[in-house]
DRENPA-3360 file (N, C-alpha, C; in nm, 2 decimals, always signed):
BEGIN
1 = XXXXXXXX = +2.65/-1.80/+8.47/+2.63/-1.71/+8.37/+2.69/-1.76/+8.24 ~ +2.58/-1.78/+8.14/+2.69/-1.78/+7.99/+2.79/-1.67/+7.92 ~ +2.90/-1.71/+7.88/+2.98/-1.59/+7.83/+2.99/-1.68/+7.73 ~ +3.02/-1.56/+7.59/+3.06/-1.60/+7.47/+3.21/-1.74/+7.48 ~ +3.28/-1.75/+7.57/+3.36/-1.87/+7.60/+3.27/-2.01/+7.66 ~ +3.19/-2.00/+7.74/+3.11/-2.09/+7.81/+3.03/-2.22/+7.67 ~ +3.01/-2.33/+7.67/+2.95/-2.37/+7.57/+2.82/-2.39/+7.60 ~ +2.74/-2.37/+7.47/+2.62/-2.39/+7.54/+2.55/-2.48/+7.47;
9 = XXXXXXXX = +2.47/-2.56/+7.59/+2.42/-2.71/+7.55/+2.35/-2.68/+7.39 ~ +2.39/-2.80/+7.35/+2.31/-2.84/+7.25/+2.16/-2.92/+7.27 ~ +2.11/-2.98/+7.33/+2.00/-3.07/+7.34/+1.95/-3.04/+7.48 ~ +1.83/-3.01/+7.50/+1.77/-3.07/+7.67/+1.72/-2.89/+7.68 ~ +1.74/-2.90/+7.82/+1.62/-2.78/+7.91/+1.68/-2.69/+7.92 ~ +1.67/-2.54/+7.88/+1.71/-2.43/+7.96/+1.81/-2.43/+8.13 ~ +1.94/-2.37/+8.10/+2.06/-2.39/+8.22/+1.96/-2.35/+8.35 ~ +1.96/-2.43/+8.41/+1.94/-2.41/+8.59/+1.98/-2.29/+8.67;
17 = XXXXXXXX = +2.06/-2.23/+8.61/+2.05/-2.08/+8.65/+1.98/-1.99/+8.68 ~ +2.00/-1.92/+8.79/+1.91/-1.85/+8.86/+1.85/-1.71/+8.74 ~ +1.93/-1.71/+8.65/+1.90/-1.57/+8.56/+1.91/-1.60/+8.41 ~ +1.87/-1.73/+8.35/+1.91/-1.77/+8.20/+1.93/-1.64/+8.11 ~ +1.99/-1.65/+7.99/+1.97/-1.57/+7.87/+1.83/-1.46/+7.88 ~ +1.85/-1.36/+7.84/+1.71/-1.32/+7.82/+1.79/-1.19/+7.65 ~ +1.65/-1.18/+7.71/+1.68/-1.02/+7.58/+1.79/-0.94/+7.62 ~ +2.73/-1.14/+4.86/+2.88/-1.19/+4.83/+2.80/-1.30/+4.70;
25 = XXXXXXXX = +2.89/-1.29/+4.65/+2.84/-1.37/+4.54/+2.85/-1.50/+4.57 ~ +2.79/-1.63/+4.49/+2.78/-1.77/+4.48/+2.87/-1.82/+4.51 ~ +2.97/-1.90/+4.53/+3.10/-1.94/+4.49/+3.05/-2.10/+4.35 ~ +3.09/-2.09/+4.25/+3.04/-2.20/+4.12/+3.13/-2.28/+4.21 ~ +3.06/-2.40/+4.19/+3.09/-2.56/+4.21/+3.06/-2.64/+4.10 ~ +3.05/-2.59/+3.95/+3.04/-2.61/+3.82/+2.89/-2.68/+3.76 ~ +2.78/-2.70/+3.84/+2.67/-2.74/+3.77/+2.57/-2.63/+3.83 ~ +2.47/-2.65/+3.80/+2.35/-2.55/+3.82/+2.27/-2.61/+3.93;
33 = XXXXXXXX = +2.16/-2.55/+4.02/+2.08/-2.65/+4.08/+1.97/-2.65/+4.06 ~ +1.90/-2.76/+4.12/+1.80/-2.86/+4.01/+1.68/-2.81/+4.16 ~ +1.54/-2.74/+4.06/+1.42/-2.80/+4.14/+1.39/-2.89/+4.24 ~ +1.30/-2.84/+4.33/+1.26/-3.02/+4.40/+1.12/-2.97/+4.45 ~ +1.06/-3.04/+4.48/+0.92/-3.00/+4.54/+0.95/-2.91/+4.66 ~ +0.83/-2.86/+4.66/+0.85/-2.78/+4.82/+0.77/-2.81/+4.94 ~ +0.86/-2.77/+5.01/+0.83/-2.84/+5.15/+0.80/-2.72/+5.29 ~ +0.74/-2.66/+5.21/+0.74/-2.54/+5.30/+0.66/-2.53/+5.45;
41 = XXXXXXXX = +0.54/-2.63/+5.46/+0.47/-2.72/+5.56/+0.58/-2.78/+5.64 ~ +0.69/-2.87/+5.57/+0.72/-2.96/+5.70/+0.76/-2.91/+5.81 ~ +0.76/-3.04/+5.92/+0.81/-3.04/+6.07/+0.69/-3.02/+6.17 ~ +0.68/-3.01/+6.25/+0.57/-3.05/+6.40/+0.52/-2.91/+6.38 ~ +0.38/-2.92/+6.45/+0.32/-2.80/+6.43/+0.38/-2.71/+6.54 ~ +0.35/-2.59/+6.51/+0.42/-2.47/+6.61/+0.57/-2.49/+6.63 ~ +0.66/-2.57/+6.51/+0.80/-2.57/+6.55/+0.87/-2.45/+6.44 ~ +0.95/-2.36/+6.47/+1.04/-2.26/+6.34/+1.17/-2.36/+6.37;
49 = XXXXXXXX = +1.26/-2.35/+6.25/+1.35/-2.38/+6.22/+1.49/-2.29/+6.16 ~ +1.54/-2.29/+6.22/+1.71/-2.20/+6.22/+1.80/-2.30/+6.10 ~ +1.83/-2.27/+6.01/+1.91/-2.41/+5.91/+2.04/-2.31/+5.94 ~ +2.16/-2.27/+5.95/+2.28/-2.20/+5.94/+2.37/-2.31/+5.85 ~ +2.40/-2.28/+5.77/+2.49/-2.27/+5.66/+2.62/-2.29/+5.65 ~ +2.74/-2.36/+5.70/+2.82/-2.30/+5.73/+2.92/-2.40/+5.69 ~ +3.09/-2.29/+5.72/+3.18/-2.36/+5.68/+3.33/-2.28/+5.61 ~ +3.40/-2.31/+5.59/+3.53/-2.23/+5.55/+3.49/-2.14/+5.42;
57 = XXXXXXXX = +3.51/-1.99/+5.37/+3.53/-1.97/+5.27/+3.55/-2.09/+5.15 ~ +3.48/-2.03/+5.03/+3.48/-2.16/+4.88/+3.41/-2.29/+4.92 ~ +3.35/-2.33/+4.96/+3.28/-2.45/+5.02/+3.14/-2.45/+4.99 ~ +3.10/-2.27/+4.94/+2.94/-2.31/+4.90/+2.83/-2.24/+4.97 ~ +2.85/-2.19/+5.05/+2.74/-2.15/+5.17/+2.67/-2.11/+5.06 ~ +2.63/-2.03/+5.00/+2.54/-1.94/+4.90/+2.47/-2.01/+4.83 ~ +2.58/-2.14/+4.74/+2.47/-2.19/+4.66/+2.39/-2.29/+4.75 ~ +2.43/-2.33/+4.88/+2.37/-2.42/+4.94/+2.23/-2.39/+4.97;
65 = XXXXXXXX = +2.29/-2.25/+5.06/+2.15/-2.19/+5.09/+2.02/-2.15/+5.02 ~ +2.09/-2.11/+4.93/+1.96/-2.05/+4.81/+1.91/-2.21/+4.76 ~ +1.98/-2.27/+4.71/+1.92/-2.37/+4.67/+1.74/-2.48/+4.85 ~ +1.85/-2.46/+4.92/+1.74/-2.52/+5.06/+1.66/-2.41/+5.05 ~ +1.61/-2.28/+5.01/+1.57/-2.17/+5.07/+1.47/-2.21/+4.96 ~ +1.46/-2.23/+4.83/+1.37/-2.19/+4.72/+1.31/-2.36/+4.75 ~ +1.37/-2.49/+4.81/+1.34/-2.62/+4.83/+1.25/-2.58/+4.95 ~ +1.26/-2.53/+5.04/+1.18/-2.51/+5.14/+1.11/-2.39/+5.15;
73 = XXXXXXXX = +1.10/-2.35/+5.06/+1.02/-2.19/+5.02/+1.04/-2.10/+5.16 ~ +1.12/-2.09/+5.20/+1.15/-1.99/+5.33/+1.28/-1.86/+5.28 ~ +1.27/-1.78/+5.38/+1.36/-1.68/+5.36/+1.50/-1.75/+5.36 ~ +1.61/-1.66/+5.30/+1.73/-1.67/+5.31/+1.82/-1.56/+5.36 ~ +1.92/-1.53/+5.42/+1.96/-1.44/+5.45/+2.12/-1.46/+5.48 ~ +2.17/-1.37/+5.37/+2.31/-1.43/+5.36/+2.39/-1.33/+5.41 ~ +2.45/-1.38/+5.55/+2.53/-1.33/+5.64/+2.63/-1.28/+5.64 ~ +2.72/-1.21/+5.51/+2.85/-1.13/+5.50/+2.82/-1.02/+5.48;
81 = XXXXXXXX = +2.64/-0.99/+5.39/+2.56/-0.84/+5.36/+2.57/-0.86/+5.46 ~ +2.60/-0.86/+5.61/+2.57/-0.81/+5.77/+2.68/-0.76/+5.83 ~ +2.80/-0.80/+5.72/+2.92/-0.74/+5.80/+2.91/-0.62/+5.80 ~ +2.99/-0.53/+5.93/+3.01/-0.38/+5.85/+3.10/-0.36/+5.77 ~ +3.11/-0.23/+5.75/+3.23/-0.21/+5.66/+3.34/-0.27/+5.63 ~ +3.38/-0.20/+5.84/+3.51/-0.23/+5.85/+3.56/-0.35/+5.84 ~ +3.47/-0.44/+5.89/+3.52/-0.56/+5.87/+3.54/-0.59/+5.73 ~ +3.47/-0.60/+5.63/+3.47/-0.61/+5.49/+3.55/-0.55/+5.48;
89 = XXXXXXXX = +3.66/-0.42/+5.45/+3.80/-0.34/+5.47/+3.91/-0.47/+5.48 ~ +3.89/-0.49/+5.65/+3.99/-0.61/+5.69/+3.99/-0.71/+5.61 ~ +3.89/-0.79/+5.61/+3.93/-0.93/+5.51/+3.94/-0.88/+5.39 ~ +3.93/-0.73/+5.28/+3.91/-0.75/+5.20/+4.11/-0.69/+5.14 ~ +4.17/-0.64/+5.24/+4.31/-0.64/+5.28/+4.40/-0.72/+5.33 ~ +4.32/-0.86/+5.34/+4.39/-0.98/+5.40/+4.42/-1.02/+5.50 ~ +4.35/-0.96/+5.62/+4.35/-0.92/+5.74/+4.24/-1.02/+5.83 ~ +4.27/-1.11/+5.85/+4.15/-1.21/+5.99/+4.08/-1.11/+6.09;
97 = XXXXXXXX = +3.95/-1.13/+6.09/+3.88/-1.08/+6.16/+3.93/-1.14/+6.32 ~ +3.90/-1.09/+6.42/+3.95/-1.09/+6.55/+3.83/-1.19/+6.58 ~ +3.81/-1.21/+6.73/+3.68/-1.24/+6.80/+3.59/-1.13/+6.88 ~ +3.63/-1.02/+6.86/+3.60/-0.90/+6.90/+3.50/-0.83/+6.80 ~ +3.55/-0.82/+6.63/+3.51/-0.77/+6.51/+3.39/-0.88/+6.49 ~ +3.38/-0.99/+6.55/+3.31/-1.10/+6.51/+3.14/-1.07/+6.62 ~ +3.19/-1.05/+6.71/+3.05/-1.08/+6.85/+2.95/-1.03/+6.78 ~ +2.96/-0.86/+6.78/+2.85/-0.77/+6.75/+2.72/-0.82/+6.60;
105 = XXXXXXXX = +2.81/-0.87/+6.52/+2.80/-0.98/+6.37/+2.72/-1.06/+6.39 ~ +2.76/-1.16/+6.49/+2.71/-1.29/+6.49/+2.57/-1.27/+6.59 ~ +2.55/-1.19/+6.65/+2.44/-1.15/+6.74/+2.33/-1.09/+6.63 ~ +2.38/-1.01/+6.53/+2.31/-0.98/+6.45/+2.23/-1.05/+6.38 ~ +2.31/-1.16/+6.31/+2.26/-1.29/+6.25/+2.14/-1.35/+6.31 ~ +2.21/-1.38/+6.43/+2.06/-1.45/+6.56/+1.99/-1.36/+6.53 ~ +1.98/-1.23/+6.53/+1.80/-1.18/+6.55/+1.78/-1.10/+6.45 ~ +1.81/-1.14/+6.34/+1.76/-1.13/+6.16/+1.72/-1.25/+6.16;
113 = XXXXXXXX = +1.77/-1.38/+6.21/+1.70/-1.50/+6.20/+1.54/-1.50/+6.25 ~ +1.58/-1.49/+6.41/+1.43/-1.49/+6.48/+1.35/-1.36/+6.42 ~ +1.39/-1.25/+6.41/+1.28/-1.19/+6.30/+1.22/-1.24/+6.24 ~ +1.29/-1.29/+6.13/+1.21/-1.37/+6.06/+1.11/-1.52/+6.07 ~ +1.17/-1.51/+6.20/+1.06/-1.66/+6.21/+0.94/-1.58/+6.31 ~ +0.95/-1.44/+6.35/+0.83/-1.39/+6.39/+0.74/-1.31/+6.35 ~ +0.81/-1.27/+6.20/+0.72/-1.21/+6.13/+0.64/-1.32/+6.03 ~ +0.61/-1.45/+6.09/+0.54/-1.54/+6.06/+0.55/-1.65/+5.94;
121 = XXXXXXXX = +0.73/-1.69/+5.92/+0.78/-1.81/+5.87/+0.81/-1.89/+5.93 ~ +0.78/-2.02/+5.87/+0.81/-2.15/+6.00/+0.99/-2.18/+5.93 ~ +1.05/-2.11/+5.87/+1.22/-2.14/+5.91/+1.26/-2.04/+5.83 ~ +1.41/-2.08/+5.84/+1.50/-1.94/+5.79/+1.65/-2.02/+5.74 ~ +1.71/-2.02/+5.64/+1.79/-2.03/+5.61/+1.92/-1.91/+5.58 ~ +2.00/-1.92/+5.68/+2.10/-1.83/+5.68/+2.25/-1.91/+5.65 ~ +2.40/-1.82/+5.63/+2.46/-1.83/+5.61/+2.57/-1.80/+5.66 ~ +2.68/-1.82/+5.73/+2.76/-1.79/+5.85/+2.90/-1.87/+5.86;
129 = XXXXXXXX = +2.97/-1.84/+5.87/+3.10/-1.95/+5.83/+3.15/-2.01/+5.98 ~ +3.14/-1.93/+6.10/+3.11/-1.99/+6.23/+3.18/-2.09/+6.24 ~ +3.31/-2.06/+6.22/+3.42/-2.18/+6.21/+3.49/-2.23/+6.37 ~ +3.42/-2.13/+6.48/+3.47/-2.16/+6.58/+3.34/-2.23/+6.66 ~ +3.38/-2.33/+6.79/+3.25/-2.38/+6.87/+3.19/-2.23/+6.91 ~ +3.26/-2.12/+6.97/+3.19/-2.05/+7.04/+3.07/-1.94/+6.98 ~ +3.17/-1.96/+6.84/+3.10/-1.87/+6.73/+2.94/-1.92/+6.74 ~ +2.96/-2.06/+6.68/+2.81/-2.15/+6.70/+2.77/-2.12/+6.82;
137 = XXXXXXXX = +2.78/-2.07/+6.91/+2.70/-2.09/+7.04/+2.66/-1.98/+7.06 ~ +2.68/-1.88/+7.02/+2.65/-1.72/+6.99/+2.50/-1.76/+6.92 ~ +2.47/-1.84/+6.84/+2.35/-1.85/+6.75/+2.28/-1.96/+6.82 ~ +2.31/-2.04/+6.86/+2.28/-2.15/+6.96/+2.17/-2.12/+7.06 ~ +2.18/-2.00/+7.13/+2.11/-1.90/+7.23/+1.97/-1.90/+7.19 ~ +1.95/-1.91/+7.01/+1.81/-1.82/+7.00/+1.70/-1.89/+7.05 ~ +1.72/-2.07/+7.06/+1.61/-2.11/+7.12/+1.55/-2.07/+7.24 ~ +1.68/-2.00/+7.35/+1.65/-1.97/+7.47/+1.55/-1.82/+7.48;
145 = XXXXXXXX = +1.55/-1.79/+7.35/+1.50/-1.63/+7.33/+1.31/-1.70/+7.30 ~ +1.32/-1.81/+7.19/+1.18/-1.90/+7.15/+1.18/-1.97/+7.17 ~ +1.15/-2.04/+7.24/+1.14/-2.20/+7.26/+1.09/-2.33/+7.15 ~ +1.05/-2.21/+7.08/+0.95/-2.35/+6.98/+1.03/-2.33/+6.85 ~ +1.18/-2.30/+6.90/+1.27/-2.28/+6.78/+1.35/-2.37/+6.78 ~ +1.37/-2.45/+6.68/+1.50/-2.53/+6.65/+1.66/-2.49/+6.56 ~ +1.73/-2.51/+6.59/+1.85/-2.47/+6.58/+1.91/-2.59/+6.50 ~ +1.95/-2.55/+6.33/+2.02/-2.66/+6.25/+2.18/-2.61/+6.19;
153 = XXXXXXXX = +2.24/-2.69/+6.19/+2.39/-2.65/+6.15/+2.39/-2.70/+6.01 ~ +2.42/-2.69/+5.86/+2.48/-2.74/+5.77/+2.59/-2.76/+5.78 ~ +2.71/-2.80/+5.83/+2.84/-2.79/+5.81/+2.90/-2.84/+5.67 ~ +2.92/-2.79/+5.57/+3.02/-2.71/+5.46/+3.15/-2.78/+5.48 ~ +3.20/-2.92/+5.44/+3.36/-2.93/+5.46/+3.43/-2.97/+5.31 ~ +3.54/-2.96/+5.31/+3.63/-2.98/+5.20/+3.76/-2.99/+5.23 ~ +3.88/-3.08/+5.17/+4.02/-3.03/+5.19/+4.05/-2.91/+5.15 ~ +4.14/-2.78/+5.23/+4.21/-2.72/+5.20/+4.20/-2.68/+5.09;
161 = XXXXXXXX = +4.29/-2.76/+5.00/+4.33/-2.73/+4.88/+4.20/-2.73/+4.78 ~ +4.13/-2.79/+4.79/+4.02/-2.79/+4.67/+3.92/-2.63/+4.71 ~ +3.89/-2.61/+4.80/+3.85/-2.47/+4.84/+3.95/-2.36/+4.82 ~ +4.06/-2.39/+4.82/+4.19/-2.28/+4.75/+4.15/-2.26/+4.59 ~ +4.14/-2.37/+4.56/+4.10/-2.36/+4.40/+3.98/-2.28/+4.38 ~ +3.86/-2.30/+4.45/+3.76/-2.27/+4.40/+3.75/-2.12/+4.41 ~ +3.80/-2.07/+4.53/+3.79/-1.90/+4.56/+3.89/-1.85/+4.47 ~ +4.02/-1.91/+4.41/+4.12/-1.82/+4.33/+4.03/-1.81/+4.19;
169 = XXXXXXXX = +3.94/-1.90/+4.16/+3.89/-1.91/+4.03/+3.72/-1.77/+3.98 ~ +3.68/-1.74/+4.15/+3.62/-1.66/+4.11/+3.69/-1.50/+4.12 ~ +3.53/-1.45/+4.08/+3.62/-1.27/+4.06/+3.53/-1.18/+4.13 ~ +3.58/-1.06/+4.18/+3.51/-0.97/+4.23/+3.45/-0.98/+4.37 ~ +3.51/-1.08/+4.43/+3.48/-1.14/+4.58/+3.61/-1.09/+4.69 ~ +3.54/-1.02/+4.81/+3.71/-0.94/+4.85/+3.75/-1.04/+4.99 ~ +3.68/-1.15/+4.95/+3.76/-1.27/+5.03/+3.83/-1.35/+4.97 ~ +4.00/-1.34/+4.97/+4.05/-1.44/+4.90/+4.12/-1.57/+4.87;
177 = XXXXXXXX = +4.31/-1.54/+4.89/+4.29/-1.75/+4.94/+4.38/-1.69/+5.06 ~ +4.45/-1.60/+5.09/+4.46/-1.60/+5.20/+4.35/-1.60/+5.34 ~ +4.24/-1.58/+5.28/+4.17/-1.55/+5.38/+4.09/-1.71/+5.42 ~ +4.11/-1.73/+5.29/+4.07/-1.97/+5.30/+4.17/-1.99/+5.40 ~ +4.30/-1.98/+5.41/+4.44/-2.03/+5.45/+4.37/-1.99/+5.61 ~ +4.35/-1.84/+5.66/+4.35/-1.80/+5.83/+4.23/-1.85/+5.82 ~ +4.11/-1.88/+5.76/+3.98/-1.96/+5.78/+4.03/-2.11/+5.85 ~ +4.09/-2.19/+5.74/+4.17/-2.31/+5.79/+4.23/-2.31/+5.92;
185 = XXXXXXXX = +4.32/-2.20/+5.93/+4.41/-2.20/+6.06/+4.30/-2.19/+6.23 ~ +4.21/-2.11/+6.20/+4.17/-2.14/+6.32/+4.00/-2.23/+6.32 ~ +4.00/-2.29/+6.24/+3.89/-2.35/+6.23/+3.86/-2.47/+6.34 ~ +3.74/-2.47/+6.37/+3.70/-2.58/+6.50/+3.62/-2.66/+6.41 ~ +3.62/-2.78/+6.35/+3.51/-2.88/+6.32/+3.43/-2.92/+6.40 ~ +3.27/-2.95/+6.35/+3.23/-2.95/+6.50/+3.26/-3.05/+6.56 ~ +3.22/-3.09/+6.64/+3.29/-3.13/+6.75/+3.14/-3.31/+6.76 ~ +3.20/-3.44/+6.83/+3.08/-3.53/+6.84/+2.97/-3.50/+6.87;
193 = XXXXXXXX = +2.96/-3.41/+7.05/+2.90/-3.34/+7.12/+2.80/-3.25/+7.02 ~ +2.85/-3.22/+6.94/+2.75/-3.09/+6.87/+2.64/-3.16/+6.80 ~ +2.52/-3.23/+6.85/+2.45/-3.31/+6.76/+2.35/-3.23/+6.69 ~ +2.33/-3.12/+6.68/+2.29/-3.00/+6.60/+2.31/-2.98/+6.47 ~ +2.44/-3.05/+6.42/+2.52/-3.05/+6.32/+2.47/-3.14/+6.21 ~ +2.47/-3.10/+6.11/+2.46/-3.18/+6.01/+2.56/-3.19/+5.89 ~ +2.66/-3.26/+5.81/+2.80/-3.26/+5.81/+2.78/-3.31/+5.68 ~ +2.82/-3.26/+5.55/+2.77/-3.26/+5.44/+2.97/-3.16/+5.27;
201 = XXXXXXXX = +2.99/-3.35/+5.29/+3.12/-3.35/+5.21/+3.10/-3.27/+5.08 ~ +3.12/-3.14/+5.07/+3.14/-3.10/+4.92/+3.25/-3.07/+4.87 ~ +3.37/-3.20/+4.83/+3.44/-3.22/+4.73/+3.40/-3.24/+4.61 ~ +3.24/-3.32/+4.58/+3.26/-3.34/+4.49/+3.16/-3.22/+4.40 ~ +3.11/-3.31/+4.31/+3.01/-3.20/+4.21/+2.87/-3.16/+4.28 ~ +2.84/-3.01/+4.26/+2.74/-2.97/+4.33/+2.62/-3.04/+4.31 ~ +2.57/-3.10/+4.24/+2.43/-3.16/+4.18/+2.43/-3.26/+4.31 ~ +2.55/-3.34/+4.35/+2.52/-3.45/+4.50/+2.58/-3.40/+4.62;
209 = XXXXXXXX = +2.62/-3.24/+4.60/+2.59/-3.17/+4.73/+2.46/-3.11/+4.77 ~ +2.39/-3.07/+4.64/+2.26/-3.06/+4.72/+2.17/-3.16/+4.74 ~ +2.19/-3.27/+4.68/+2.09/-3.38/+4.69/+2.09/-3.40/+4.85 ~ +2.26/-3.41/+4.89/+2.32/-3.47/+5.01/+2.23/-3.39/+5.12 ~ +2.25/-3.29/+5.08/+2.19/-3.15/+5.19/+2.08/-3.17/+5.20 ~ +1.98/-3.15/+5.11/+1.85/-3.12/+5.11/+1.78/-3.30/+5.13 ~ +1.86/-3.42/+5.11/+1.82/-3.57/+5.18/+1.83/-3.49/+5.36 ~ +1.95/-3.47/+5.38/+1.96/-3.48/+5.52/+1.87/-3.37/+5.57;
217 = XXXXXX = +1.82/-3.27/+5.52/+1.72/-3.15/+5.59/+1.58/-3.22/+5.61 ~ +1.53/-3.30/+5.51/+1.41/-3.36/+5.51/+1.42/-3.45/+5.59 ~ +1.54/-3.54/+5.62/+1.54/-3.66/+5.75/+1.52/-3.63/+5.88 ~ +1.53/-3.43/+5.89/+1.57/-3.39/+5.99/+1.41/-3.36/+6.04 ~ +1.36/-3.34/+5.91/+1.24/-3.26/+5.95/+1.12/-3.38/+5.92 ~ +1.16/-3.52/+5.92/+1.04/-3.56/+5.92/+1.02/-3.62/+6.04;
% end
């Protein structure tokens, strides 16, 4: 049986088990982003595509996403409007979300995703900070739900400190650098194993983090 602790494969066939799975604003990185053609056709016929976004508080998820979402003309769907309240309360008090506050969240995410790839889009770009393996594997599942679903990671990294800068500098966001600092503290990079992942440095200026991003999405999908 999978449990939210159990990892679940990344590549290959549905577990041999007798009973498988069944049924905020931007953060500025200081330049604007730039058009690109769209690609809203690619990848193998009958394939949907999962992109998840992810990565420590200040690192970007928002502008990454929007910018792949309008490059690949697909939905977006930015995963912190999913928290509930309470949670938004906690972090916004300074307070680390549990792994408890997190399950019901991250299941959510998964099937706003596949919604959307069954109300007849071939992918979905979402946003998720999923800083732990298990966290990822909670979203990992949904190919087991569609089969003709692929599952993509953006991993979002930066030192520490340059993501401290970026969240003290914005306003009106009720995540803030303490909440970068407990993001840090229990963070899981992925891991070799996770070949799902796609790993995409934004220290520097946003104009060659999206290039970087949206090179590597089209490599993925040709």
């Amino acid at each position: 049986m999978l449990t939210y602790n159990t990892p679940v494969p990344v590549v290959g066939e549905l577990p041999s088990a007798a009973n498988p799975l069944s049924s905020a604003p931007a953060v500025s990185l200081g330049l604007h982003t730039q058009s690109v053609a769209p690609m809203a056709n690619a990848g193998g016929s009958g394939t949907h595509h999962i992109w998840l976004v992810t990565g420590p508080a200040g690192c970007g998820k928002t502008t990454v996403a929007e910018y792949l979402s309008k490059a690949l003309e697909i939905p977006y769907i930015e995963g912190d409007k999913f928290h509930p309240q309470a949670n938004i309360d906690k972090m916004a008090s300074g307070i680390p979300l549990t792994d408890a506050d997190r399950w019901d969240w991250l299941t959510l995410l998964r099937e706003e995703s596949l919604n959307q790839l069954r109300s007849g889009y071939r992918g979905v770009v979402l946003t998720c900070s999923a800083l732990k393996r298990k966290y990822r594997d909670v979203i990992r599942v949904a190919p087991y739900f569609s089969h003709d679903v692929q599952l993509h990671f953006i991993y979002l990294h930066a030192p520490e400190a340059v993501l401290l800068e970026r969240v003290g500098l914005r306003q009106g966001h009720y995540m803030g650098a303490n909440m970068v600092r407990s993001q840090f503290a229990i963070l899981e990079p992925p891991a070799a194993d996770e070949t799902d992942v796609i790993s995409v440095d934004v220290s520097g200026p946003i104009a060659g983090v999206l290039e970087a991003a949206l090179e590597q999405v089209t490599r993925t999908l040709s």
